[in-house]
C-alpha positions as CSV (number, residue, x, y, z in Angstrom):
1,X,11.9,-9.7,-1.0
2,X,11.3,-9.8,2.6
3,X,8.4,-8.1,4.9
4,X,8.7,-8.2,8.3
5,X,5.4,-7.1,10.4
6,X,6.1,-6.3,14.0
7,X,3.1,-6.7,15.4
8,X,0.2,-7.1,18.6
9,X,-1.8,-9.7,16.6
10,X,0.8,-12.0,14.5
11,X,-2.4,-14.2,13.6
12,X,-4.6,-11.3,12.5
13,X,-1.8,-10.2,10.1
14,X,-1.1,-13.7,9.0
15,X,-4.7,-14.5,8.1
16,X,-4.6,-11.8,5.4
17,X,-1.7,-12.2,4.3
18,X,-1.9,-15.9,3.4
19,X,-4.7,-15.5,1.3
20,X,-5.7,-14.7,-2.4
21,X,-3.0,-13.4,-4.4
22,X,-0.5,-13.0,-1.6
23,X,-0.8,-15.9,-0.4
24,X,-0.2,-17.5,-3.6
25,X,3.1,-15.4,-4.0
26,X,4.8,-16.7,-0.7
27,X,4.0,-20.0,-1.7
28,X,5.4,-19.7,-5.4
29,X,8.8,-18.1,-3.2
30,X,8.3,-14.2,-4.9
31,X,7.7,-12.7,-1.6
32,X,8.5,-13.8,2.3
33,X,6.3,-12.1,5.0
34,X,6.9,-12.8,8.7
35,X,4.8,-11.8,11.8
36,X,6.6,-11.1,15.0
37,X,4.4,-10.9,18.0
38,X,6.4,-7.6,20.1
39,X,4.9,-9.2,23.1
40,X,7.2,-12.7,22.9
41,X,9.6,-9.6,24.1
42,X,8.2,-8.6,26.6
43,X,10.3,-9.7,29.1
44,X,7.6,-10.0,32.0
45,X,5.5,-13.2,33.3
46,X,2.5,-11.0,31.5
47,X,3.9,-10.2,28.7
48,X,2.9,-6.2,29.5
49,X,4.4,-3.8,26.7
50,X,2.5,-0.9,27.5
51,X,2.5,1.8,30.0
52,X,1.1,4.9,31.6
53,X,2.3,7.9,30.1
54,X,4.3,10.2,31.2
55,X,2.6,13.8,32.2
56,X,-0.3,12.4,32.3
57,X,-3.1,11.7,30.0
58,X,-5.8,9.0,28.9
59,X,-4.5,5.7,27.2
60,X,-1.5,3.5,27.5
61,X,1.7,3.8,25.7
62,X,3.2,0.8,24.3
63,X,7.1,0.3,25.7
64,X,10.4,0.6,23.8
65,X,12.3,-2.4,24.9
66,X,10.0,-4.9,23.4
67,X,9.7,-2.7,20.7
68,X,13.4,-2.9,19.9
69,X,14.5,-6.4,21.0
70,X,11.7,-7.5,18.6
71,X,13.1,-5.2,16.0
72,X,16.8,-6.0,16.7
73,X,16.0,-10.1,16.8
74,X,15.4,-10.1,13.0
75,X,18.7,-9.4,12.1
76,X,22.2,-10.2,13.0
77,X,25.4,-7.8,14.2
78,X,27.4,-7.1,11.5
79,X,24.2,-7.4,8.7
80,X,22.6,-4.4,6.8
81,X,19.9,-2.6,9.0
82,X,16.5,-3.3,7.8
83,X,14.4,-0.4,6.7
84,X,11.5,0.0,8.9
85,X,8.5,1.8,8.1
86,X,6.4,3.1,11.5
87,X,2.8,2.9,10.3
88,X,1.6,6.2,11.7
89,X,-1.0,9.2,11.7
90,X,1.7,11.4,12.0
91,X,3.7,10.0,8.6
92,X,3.7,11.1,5.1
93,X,0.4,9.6,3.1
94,X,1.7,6.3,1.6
95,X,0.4,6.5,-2.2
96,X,1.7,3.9,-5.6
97,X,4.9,5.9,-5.9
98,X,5.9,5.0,-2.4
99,X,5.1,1.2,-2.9
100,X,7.3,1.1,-6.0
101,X,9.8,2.6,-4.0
102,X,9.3,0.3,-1.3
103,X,9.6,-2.8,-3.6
104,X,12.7,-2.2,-4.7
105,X,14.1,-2.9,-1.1
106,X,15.3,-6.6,-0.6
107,X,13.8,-6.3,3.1
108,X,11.2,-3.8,4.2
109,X,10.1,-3.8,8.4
110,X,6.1,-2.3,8.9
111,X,6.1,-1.6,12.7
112,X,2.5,-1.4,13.9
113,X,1.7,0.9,16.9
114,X,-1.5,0.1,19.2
115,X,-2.9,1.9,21.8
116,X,-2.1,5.5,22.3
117,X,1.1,5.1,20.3
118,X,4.6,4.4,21.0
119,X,7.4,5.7,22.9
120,X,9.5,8.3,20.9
121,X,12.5,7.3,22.1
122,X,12.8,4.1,19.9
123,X,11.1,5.9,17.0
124,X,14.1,8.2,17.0
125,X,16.2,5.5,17.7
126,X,15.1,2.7,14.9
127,X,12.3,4.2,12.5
128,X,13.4,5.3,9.2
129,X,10.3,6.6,8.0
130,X,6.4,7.4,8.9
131,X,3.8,6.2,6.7
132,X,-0.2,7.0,7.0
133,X,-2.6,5.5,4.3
134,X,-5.0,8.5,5.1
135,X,-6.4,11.3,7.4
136,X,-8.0,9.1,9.9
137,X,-7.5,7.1,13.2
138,X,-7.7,3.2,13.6
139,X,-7.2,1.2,16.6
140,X,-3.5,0.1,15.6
141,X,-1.3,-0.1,12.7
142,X,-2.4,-3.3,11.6
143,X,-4.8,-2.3,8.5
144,X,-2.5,0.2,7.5
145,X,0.8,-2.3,7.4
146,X,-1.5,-4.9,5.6
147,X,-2.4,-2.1,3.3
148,X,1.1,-1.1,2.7
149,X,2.3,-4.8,2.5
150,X,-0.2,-6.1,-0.4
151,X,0.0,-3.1,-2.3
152,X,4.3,-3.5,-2.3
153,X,3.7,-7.2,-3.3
154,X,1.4,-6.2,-6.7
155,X,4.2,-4.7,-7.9
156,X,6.8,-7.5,-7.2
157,X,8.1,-9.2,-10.4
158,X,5.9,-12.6,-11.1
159,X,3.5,-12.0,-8.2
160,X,0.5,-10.7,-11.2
161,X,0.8,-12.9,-14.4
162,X,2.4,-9.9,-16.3
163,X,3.3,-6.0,-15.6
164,X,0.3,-5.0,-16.8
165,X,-2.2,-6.0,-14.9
166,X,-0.8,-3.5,-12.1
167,X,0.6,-0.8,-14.9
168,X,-3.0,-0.4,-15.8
169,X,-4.2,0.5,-12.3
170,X,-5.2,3.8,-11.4
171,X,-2.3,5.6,-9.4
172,X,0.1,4.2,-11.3
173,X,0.9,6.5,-14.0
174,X,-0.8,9.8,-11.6
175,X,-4.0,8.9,-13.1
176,X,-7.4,6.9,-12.2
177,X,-8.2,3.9,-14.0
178,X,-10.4,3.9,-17.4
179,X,-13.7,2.5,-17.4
180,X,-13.9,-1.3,-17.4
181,X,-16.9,-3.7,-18.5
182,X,-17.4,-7.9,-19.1
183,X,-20.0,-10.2,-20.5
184,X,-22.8,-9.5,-21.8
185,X,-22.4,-7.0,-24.0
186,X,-25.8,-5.5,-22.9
187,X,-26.6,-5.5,-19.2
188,X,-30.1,-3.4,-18.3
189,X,-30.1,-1.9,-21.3
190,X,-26.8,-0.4,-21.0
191,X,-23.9,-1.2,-23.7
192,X,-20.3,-1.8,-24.0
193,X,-19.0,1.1,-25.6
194,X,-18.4,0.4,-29.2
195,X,-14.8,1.0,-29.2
196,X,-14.1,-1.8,-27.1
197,X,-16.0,-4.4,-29.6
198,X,-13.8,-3.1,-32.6
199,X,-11.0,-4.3,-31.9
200,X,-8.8,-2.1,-33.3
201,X,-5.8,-1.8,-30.3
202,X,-4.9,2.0,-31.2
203,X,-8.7,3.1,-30.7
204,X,-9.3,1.1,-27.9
205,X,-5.6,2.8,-26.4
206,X,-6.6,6.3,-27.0
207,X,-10.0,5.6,-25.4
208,X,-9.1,4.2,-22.5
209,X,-6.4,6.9,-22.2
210,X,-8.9,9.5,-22.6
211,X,-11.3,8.0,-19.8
212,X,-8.5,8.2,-17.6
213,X,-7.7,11.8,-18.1
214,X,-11.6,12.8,-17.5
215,X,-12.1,10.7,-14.7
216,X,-9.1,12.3,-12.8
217,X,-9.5,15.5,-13.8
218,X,-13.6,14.6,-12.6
219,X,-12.8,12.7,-9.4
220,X,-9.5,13.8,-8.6
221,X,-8.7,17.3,-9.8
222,X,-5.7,17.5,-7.3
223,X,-4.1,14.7,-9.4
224,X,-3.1,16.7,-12.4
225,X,-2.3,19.9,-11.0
226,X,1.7,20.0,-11.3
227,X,0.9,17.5,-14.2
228,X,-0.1,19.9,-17.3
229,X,-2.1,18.1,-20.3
230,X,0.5,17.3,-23.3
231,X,-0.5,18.8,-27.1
232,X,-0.9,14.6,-27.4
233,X,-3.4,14.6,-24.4
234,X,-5.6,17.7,-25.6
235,X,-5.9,16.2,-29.2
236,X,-6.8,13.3,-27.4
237,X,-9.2,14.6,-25.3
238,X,-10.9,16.8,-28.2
239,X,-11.3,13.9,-30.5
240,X,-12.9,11.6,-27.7
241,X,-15.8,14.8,-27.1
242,X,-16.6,14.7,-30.5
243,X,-16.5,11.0,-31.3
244,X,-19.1,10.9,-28.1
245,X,-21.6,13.3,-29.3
């Protein structure tokens, strides 16, 4: 797969994403992630790509032409349009559904806005969808496409060591993630739960499944709404209050 980020600050975005697990992924060839500075389009001795706004108002808004020669410079005439993703306020909130989806794309485009936003014009013409990672402003889409980026390349085959270590997140399967604890077995005073010391696989399973279900239904309540509790779950949950008393 291929993720191109059409950005202000190319070297901000790199620096991320050449690091830790990512970084490790381009280099082993699962994933490709370019950085296209919008300004190197331009088209002026400054390399301006903002404006005034029309009607008035505070702020600048950032140009379409650079916007879309960037944009149109990543592919050729005759190839498959690239799905761009406008990183926005405006957009739907991005969650680990969305990432799955966007992983199955061979080529995926985060457009990062700055300053008051950009011109609709070319959002009408090239954006195929508006993504927010949450109910707040930032000063440009930057965080937000890095967000979106690293949380598409988890997911990619043979960028974790196996399926699992991502399956086992929370969000993944509309719940949060069970408890989780290391050496030593007593830290403070406080104890690894018994459970996980047995090792018996099917106890530890129904534990950790039954964690899940309670801290969701704790934290996030709004999480298992349209998601009603199987016979399976209930039993589950029933036999993991007594077993704690």
């Amino acid at each position: 797969m291929r993720i191109d980020i059409l950005t202000l600050f190319p070297d901000m975005c790199n620096a991320v994403m050449n690091e830790s697990i990512i970084g490790r992924a381009q280099k082993a060839g699962k994933v490709e992630i370019v950085c296209t500075n919008i300004r190197d389009f331009a088209g002026n001795k400054h390399n301006k790509v903002d404006d005034t706004p029309y009607g008035g108002g505070m702020g600048m808004i950032m140009a379409p032409s650079p916007i879309y020669d960037c944009y149109k410079s990543l592919y050729n005439e005759g190839e498959a349009k690239p799905y761009l993703v406008y990183l926005s306020p405006k957009g739907t909130t991005f969650n680990q559904k969305k990432a799955v989806e966007f992983s199955k794309l061979d080529r995926l485009v985060l457009l990062c806005g700055h300053y008051e936003g950009i011109d609709q014009r070319v959002i009408d013409e090239i954006v195929d969808e508006e993504i927010s990672i949450g109910d707040f402003v930032l000063t440009g889409g930057e965080l937000p496409a890095l967000a979106v980026a690293d949380a598409v390349c988890r997911v990619l085959p043979g960028v974790l060591s196996e399926d699992i270590c991502f399956e086992e997140e929370s969000h993944f399967d509309g719940l949060l993630e069970f408890p989780q604890y290391t050496r030593p077995a007593v830290w403070h005073e406080k104890e690894v739960p018994e459970v996980l010391l047995s090792g018996n696989h099917a106890k530890i399973n129904d534990w950790r499944r039954a964690e899940s279900l309670l801290i969701t239904m704790e934290k996030r309540p709004d999480m298992l709404k349209n998601d009603q509790l199987s016979e399976k779950d209930k039993k589950l949950l029933k036999k993991h209050a007594e077993s704690v008393k």
